[in-house]
Backbone as a printed PyTorch tensor [residue, N CA C, xyz], in Angstrom:
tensor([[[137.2840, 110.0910,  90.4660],
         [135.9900, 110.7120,  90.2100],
         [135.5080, 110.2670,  88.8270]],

        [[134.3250, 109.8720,  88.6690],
         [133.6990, 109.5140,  87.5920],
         [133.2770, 110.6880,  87.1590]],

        [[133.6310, 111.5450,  85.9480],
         [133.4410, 112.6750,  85.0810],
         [131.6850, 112.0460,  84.4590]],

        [[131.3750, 111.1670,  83.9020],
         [130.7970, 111.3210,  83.0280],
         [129.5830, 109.7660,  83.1770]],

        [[128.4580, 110.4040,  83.5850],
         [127.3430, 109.0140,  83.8520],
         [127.8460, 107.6420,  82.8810]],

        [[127.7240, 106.7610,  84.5820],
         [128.0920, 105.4580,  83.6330],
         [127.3290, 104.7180,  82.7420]],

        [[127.2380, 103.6050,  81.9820],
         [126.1570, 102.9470,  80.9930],
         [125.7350, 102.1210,  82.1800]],

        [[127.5230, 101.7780,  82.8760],
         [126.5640, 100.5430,  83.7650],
         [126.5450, 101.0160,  85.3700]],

        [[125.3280, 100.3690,  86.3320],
         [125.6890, 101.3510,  87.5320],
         [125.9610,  99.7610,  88.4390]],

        [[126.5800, 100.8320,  89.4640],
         [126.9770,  99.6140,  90.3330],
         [125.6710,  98.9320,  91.2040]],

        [[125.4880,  98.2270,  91.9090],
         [124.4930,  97.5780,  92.6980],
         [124.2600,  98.0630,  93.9380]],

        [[123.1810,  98.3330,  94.5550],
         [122.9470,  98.7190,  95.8550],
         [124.0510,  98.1710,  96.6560]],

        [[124.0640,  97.0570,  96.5930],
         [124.6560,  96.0280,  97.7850],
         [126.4780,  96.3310,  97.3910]],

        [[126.7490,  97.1070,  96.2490],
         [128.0980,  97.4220,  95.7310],
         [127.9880,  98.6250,  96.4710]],

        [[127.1370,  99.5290,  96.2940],
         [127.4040, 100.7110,  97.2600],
         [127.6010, 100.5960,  98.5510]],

        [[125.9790,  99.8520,  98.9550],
         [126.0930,  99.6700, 100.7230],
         [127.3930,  99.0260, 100.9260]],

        [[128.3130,  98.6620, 100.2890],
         [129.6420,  97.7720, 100.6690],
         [130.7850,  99.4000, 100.7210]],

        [[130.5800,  99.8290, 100.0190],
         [131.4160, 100.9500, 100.0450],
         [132.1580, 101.9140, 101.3930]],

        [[133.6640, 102.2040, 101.3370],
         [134.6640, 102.6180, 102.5870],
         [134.5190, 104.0260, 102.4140]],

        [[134.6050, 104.7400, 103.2590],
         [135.0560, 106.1360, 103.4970],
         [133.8220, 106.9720, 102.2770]],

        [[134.3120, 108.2300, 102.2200],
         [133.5460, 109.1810, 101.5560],
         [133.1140, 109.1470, 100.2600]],

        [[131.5650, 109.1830,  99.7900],
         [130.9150, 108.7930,  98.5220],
         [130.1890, 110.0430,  98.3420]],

        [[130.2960, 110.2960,  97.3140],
         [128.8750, 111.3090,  96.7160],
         [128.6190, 110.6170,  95.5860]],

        [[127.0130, 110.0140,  95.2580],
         [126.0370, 109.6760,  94.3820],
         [125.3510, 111.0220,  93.4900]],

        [[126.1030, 111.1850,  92.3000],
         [125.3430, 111.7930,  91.8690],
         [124.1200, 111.6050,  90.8710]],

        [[122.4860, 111.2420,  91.3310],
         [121.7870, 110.5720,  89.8460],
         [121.2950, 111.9720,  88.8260]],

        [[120.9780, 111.7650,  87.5390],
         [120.7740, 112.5670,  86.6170],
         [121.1160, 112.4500,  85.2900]],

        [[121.0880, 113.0800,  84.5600],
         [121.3900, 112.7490,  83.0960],
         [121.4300, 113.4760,  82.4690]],

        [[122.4840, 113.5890,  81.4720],
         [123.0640, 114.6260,  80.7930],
         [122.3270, 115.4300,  79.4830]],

        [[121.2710, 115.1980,  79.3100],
         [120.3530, 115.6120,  78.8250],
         [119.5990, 117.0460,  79.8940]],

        [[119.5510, 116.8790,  80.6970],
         [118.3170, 117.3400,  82.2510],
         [119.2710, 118.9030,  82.2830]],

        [[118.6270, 119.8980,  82.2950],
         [118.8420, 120.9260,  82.2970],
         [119.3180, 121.3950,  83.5180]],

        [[118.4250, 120.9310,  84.3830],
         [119.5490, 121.4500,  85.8830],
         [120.5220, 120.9950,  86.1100]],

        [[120.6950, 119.4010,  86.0310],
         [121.4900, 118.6820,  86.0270],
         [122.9460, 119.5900,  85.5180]],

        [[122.4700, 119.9510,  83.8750],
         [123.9380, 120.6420,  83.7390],
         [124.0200, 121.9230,  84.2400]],

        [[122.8810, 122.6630,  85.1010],
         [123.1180, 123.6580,  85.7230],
         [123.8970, 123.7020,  87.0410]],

        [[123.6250, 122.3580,  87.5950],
         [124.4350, 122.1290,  89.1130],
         [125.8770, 121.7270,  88.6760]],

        [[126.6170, 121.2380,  87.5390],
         [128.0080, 120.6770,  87.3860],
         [128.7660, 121.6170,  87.7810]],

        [[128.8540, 123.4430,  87.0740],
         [129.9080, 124.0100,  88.2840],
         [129.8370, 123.8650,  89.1550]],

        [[128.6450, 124.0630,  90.2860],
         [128.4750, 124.7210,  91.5970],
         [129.4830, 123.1370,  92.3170]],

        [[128.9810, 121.8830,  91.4840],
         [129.5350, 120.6290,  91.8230],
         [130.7100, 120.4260,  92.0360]],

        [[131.1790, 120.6650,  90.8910],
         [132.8590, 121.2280,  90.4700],
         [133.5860, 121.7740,  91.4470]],

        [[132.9070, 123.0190,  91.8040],
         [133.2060, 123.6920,  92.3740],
         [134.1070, 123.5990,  94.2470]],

        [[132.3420, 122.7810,  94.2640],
         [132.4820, 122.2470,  96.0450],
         [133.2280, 121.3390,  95.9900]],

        [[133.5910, 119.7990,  94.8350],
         [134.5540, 119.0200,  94.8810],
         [135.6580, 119.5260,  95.2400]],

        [[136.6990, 120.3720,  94.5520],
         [137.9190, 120.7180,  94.7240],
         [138.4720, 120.9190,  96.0580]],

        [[137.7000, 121.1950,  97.2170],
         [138.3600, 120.9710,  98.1870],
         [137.7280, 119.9290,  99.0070]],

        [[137.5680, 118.6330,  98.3870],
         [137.4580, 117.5240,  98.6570],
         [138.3510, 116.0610,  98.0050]],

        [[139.0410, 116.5320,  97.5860],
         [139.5940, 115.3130,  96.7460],
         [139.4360, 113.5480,  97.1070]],

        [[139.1810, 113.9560,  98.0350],
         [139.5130, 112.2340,  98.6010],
         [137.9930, 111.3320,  98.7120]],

        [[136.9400, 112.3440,  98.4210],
         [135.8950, 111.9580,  98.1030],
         [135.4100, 111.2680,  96.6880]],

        [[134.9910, 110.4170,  97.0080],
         [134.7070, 109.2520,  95.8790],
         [133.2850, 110.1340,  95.0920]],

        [[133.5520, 110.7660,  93.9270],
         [132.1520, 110.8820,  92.9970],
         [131.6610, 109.9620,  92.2060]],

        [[130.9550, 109.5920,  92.4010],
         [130.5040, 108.4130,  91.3200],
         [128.8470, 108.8500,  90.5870]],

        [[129.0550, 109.6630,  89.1600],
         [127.8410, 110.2320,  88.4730],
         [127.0990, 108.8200,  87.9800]],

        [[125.9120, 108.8900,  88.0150],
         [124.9620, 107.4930,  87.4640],
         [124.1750, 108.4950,  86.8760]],

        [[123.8170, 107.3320,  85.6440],
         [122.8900, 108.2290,  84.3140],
         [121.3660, 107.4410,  84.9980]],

        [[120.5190, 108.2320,  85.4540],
         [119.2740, 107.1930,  86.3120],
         [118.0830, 107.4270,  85.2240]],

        [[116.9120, 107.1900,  85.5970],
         [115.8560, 106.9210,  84.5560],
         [115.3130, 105.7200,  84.8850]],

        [[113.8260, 105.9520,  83.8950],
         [113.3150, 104.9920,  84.3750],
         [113.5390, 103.4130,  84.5300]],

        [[113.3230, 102.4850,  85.3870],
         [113.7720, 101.1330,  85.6250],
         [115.4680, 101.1440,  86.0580]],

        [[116.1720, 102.1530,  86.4710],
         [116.8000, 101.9760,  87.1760],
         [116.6980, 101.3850,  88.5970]],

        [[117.4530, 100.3830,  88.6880],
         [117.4090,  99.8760,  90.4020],
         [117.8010, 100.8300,  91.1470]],

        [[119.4060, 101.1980,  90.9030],
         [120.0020, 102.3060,  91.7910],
         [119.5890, 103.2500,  92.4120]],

        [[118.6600, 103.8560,  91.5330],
         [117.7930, 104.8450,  91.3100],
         [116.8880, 105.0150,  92.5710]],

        [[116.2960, 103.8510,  91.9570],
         [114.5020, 103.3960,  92.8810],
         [115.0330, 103.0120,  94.0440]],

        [[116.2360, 102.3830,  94.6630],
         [116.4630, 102.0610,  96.1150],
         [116.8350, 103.2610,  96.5800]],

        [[117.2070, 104.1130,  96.0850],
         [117.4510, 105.4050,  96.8340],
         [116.3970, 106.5900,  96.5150]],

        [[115.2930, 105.8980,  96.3460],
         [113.8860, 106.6100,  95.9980],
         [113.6700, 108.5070,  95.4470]],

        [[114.7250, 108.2300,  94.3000],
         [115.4710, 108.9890,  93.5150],
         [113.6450, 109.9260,  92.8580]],

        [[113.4590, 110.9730,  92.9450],
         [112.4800, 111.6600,  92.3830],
         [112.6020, 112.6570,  91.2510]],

        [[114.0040, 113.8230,  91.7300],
         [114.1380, 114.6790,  91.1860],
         [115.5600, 114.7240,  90.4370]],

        [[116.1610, 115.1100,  89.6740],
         [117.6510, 115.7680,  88.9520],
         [117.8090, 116.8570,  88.9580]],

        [[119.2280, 116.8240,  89.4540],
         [119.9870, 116.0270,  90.0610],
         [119.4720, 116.0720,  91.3500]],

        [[119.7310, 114.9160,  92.2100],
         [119.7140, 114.1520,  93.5940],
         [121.4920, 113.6390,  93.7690]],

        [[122.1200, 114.4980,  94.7790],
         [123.5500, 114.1590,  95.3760],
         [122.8520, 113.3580,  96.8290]],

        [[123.5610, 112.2090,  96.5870],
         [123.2590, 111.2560,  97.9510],
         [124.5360, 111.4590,  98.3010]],

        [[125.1530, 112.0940, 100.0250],
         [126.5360, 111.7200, 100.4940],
         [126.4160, 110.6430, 101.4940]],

        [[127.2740, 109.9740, 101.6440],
         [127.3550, 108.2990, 102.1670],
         [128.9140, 108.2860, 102.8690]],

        [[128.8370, 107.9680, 103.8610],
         [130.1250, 107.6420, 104.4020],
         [129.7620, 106.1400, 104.6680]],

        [[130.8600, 105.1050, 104.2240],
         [130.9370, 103.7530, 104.4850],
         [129.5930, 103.4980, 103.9910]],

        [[128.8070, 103.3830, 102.8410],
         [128.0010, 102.8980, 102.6750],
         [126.7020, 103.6800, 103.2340]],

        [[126.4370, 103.9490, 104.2110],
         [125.8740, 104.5220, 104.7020],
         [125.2100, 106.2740, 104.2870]],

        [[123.6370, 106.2060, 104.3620],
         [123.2210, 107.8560, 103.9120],
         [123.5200, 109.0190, 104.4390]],

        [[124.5130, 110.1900, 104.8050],
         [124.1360, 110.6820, 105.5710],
         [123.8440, 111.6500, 105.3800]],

        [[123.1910, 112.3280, 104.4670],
         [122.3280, 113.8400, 103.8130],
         [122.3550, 113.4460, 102.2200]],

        [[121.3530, 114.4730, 101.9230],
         [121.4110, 114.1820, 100.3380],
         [120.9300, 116.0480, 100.3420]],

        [[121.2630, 116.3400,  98.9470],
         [120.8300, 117.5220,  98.2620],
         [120.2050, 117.1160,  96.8850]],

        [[119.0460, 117.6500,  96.6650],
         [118.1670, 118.1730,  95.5380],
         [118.2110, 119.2490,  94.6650]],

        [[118.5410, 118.8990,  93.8920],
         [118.9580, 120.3220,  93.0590],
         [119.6890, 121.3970,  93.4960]],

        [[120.6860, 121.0360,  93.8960],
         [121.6370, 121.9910,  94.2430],
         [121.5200, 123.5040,  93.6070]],

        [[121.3550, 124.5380,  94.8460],
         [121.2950, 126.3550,  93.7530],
         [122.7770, 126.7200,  94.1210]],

        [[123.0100, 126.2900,  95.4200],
         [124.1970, 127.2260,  95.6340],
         [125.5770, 126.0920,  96.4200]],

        [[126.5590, 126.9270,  96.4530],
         [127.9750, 126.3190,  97.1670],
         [127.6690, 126.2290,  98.6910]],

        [[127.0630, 126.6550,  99.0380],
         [126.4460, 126.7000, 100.7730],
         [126.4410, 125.5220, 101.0820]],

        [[125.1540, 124.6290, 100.5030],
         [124.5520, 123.5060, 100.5060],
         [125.8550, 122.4240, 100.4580]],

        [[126.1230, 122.2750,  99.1090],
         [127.0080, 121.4860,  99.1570],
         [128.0230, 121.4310,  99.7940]],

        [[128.8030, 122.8800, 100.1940],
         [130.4850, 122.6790, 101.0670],
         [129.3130, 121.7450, 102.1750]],

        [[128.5270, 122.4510, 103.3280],
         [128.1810, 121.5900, 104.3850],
         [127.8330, 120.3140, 104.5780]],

        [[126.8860, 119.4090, 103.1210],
         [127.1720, 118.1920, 102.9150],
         [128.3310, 117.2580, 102.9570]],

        [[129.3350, 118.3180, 102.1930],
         [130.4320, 117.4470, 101.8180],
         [131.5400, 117.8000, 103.1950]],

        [[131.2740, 118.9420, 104.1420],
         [131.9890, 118.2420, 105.2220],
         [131.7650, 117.5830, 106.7270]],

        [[129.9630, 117.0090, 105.9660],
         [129.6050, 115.4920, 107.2850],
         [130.0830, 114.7010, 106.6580]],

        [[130.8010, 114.4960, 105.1010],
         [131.1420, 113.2060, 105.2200],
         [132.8980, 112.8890, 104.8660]],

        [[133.3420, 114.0890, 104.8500],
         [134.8870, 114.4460, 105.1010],
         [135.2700, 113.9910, 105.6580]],

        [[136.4490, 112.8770, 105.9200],
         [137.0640, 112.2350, 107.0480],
         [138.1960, 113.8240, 107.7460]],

        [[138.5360, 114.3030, 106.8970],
         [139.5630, 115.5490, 107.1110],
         [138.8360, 116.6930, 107.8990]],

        [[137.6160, 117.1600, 107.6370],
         [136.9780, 117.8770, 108.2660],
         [135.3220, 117.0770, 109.7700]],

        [[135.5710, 116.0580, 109.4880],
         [134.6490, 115.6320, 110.9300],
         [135.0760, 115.3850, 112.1960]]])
């Protein structure tokens, strides 16, 4: 799990290449919700371990960002194999996220 937005982000075509379970998290550590969603985040991770987090610091002229037509912070994209398969927006509660995170659970699908 990547704790802490990277400087550098990986490439679309590095993601779309990507195996098994991903959560995209974009935002920036500045952004007030952003650090309002990290427990609830925290939270729902722990009974996911095997899920790949990967935090990206997004903003403007990000590519990463703009291919995943990124609007609001935080935006959790979950991805199995590369692939989209739900995203959450500003996460309020643990609801949201446990059910995201088990369409893309290999342990729970």
């Amino acid at each position: 799990m990547n704790e802490t937005p990277g400087s550098t982000e990986p490439s679309t075509d590095d993601i779309r290449s990507t195996q098994g379970p991903v959560l995209l998290e974009f935002g920036t550590d500045w952004c007030s919700h952003c650090q309002a969603a990290q427990p609830v985040i925290a939270e729902a991770l722990q009974a996911h371990p095997q899920i790949n987090h990967i935090r990206i610091e997004d903003g403007k002229g990000r590519p990463l960002g703009r291919s995943f037509a990124i609007k609001l912070w935080p935006t959790l994209i979950f991805l199995r194999d590369g692939e989209e398969v739900t995203r959450v927006v500003r996460p309020r509660n643990r609801g949201e996220l446990k059910s995201a995170l088990r369409e893309i659970d290999p342990a729970t699908t």
